[in-house]
C-alpha atoms as an extended CHARMM CRD file, in Angstrom:
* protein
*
       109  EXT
         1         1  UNK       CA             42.9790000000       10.1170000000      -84.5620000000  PROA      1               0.0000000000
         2         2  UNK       CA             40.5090000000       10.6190000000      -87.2120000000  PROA      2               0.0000000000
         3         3  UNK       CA             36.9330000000       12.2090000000      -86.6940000000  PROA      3               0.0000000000
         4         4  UNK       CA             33.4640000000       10.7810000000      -88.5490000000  PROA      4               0.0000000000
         5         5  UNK       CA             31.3950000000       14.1720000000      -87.9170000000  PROA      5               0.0000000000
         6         6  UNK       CA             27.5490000000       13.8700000000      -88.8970000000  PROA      6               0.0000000000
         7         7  UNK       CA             25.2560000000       16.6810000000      -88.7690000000  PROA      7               0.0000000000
         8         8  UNK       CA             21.6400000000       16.0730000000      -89.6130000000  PROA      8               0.0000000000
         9         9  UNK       CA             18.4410000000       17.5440000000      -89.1190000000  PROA      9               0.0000000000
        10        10  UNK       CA             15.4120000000       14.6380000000      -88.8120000000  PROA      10              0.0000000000
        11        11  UNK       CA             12.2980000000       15.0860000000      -90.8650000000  PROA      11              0.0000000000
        12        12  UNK       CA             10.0220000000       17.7660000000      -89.5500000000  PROA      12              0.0000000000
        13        13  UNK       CA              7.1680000000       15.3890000000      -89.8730000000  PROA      13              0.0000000000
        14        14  UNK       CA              8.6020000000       12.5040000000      -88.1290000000  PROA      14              0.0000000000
        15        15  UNK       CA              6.0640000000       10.9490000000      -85.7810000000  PROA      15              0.0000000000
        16        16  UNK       CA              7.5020000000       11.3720000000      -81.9810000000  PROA      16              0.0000000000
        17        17  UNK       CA              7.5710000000        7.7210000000      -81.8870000000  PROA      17              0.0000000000
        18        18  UNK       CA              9.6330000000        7.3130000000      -84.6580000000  PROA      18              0.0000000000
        19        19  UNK       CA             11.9900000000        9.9590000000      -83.6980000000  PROA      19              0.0000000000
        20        20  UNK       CA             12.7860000000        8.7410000000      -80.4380000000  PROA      20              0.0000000000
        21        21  UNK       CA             13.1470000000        4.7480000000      -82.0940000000  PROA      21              0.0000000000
        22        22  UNK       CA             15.8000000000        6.6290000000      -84.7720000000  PROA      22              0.0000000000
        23        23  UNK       CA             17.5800000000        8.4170000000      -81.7350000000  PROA      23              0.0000000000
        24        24  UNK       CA             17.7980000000        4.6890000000      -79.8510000000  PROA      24              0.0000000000
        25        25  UNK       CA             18.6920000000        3.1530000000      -83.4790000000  PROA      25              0.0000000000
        26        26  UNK       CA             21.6310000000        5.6790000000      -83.6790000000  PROA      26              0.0000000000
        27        27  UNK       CA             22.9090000000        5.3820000000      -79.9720000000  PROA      27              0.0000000000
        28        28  UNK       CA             22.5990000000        2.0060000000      -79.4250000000  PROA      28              0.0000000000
        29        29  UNK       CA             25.0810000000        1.2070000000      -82.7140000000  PROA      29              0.0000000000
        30        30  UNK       CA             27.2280000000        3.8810000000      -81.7240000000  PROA      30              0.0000000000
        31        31  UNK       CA             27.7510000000        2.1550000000      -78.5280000000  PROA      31              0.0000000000
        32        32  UNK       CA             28.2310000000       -1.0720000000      -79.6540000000  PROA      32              0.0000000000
        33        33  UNK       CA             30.8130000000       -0.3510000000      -82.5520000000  PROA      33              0.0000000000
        34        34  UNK       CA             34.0900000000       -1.9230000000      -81.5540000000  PROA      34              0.0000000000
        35        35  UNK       CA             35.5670000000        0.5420000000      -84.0310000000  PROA      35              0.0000000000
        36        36  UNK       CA             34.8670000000        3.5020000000      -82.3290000000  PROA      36              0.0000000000
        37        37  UNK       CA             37.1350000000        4.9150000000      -79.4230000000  PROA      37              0.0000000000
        38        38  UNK       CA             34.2870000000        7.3220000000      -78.2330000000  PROA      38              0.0000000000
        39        39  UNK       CA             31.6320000000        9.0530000000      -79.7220000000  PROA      39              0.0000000000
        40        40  UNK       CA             29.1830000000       11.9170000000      -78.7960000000  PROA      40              0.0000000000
        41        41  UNK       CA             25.7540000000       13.3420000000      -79.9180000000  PROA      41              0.0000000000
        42        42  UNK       CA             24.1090000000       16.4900000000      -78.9850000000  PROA      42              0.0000000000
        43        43  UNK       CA             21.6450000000       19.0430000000      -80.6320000000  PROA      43              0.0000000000
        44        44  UNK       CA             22.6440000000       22.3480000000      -81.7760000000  PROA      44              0.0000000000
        45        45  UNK       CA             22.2080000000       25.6530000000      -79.9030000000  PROA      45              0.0000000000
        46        46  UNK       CA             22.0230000000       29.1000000000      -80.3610000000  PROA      46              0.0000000000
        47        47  UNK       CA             25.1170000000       31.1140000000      -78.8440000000  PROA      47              0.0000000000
        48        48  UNK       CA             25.4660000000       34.3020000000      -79.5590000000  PROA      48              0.0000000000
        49        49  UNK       CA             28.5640000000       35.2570000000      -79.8370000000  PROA      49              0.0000000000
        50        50  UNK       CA             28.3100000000       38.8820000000      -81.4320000000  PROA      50              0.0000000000
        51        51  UNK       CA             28.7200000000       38.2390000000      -84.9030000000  PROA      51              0.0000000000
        52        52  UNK       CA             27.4470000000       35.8610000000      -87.4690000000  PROA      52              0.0000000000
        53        53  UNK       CA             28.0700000000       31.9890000000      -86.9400000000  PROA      53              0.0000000000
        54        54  UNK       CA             27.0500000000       29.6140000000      -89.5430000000  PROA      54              0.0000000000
        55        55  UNK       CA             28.4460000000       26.5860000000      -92.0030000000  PROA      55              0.0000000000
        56        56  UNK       CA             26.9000000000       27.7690000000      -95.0110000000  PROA      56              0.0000000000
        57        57  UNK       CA             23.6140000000       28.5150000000      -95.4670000000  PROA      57              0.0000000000
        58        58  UNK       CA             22.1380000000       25.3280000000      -94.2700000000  PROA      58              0.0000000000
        59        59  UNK       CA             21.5090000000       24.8100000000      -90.5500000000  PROA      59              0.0000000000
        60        60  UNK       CA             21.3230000000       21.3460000000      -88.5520000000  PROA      60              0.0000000000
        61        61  UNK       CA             19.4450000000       20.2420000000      -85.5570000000  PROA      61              0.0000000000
        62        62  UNK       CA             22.2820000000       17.9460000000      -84.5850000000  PROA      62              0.0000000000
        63        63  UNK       CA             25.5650000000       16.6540000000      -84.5560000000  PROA      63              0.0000000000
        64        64  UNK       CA             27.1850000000       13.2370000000      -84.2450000000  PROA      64              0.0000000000
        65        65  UNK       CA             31.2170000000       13.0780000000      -83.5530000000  PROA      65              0.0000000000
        66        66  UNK       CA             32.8690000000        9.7880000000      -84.2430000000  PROA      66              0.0000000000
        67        67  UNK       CA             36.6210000000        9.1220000000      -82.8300000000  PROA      67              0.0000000000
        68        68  UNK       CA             38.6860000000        6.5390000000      -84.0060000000  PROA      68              0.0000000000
        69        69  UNK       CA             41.8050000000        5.7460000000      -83.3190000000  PROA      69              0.0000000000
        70        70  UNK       CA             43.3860000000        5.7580000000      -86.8270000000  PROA      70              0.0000000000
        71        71  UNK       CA             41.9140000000        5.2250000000      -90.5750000000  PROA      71              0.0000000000
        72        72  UNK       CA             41.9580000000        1.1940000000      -90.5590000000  PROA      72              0.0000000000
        73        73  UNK       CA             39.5210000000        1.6140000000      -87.4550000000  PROA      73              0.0000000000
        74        74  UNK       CA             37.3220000000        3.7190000000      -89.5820000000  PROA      74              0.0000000000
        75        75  UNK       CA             37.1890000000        1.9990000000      -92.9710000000  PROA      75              0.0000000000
        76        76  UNK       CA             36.3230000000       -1.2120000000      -90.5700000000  PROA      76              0.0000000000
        77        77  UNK       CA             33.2990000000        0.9810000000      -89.5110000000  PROA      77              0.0000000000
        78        78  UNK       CA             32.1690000000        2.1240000000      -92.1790000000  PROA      78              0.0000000000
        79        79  UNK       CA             32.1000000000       -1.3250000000      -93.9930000000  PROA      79              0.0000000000
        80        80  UNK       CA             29.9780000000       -3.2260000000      -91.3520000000  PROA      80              0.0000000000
        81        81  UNK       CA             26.8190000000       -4.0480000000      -91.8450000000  PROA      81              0.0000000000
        82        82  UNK       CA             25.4450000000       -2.2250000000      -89.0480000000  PROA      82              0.0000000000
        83        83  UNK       CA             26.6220000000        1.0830000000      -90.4260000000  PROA      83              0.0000000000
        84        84  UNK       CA             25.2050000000        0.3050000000      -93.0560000000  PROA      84              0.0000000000
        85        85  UNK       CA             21.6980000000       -0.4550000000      -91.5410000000  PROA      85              0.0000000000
        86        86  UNK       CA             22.5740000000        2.9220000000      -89.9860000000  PROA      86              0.0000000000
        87        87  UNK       CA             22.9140000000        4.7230000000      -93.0010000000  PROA      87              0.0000000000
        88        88  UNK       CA             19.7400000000        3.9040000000      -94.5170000000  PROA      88              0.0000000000
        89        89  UNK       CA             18.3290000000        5.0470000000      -91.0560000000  PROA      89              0.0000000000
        90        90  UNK       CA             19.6790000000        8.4890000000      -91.7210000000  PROA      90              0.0000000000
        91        91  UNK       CA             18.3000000000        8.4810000000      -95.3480000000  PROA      91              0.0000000000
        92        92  UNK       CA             15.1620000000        7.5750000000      -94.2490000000  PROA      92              0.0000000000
        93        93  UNK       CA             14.5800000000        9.4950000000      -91.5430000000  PROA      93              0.0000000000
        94        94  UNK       CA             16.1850000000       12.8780000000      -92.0540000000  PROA      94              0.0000000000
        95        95  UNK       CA             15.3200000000       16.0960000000      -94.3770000000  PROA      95              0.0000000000
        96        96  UNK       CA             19.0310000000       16.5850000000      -94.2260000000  PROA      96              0.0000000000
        97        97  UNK       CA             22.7220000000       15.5780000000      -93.7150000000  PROA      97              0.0000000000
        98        98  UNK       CA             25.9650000000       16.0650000000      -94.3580000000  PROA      98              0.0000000000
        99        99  UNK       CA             29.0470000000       14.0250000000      -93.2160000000  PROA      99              0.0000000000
       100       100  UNK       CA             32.9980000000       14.5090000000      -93.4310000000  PROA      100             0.0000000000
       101       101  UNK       CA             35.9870000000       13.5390000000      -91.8720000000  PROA      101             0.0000000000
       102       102  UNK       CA             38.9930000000       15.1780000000      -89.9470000000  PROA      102             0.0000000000
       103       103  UNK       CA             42.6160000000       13.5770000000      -89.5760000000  PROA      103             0.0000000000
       104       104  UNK       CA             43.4780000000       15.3580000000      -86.0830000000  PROA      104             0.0000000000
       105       105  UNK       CA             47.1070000000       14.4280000000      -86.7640000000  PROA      105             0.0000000000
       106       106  UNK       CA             47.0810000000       16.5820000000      -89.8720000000  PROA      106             0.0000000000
       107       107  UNK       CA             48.4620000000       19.8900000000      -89.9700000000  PROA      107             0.0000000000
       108       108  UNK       CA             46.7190000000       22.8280000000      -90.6590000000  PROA      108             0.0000000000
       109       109  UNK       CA             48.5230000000       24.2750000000      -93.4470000000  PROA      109             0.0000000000
């Protein structure tokens, strides 16, 4: 299983309107991606946990996790036009973003 993990922060400016069409934009193609064995979004929050948590020294509002079942799957959605519409979406509409991916099957070391 590989993960697509997306963390972005929108534009701080971003009418309300907008923001909400860019939330549908995302979930709705997220949803309707074949490719994708499951996927979840959520914003960030604070826990504190007693020491210092943080991925650098940038800090993002939210987080999108991708599943799929194995590369092919991936590459398939990454190539389709939709994603594609998708990405431009993201450049578009947020200050900030970063994106990798994670082969679960790996091992650590």
């Amino acid at each position: 299983m590989i993960q697509h993990i997306v963390l972005f922060t929108p534009k701080a400016d971003l009418p309300a309107a907008t923001r909400q069409a860019f939330a549908g934009h995302v979930t709705d193609t997220l949803a309707a991606s074949p490719a994708i064995s499951r996927y979840t979004v959520g914003r960030r929050v604070d826990i504190d946990a007693g020491y210092q948590r943080s991925a650098g020294d940038k800090v993002y509002e939210y987080a999108a996790v991708l599943e799929f079942d194995d590369r092919d799957r991936l590459i398939a959605y990454l190539n389709d036009p939709t994603h594609a519409r998708l990405g431009n979406a993201f450049w578009e509409y947020c200050e900030s973003c970063v994106v990798c991916e994670v082969d679960l099957s790996a091992p650590l070391v």
